[in-house]
N, C-alpha and C positions, 0 to 999 in steps of 0.2 A: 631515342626520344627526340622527338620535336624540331620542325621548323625547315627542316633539307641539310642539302649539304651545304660546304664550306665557302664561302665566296674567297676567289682566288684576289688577291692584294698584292703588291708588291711589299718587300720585307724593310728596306731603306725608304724613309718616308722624308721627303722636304717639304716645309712647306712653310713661305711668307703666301699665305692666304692659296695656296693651291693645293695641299692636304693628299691622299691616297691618290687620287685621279686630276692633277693638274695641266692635262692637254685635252680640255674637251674637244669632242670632235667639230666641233662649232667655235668654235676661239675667232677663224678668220670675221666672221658675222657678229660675232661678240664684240670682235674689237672695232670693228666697223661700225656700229653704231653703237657705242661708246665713245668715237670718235667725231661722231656729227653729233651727238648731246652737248660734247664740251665744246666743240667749235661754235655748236649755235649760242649755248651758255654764254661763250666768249662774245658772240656777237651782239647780242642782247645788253649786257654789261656796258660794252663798248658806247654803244650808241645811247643808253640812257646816262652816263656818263659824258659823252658828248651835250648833249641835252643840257645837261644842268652846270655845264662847265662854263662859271662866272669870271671874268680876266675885268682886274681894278687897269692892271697896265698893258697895252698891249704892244705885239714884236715889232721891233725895229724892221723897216720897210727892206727888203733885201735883204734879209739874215735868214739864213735856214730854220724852220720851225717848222715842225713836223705837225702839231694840231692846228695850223692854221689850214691845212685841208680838209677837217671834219668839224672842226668846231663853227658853231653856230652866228656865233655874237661877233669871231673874228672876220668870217665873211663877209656880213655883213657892213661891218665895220667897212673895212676893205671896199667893199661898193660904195659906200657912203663917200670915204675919200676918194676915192676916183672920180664920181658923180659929181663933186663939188671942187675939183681942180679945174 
């Protein structure tokens, strides 16, 4: 009775989220772009983050600071003092 035969499975099963068949044959594509989602994710983030990034005090002139190359308000800044020395 009913349905066919037996699908063949392996007997030892592992699985954090990868179950009976955890090497699809497509993985390399899979992870590929699952890889440019979160990098774009990443990107997006970044820059609306930049965006709305408010500084009361800003970096001392010659000190290394990393958001003074994408932040907004510090650039600016930055031209302002220049423009007016």
């Amino acid at each position: 009775m009913g349905g066919g035969g037996k699908i063949p499975y392996p007997k030892h099963v592992w699985s954090p989220a990868g179950g009976w068949y955890s090497q699809p044959s497509n993985w390399k594509a899979n992870t590929a772009v699952f890889g440019v989602v979160i990098v774009g994710i990443t990107a997006m983030m970044w820059k609306l983050s930049a965006d709305r990034e408010v500084r009361t005090r800003f970096p001392e002139e010659g000190r290394f600071f990393p958001s003074r190359y994408w932040s907004k308000q510090i650039i600016e800044h930055e031209k302002s003092a220049k423009g007016g020395s």
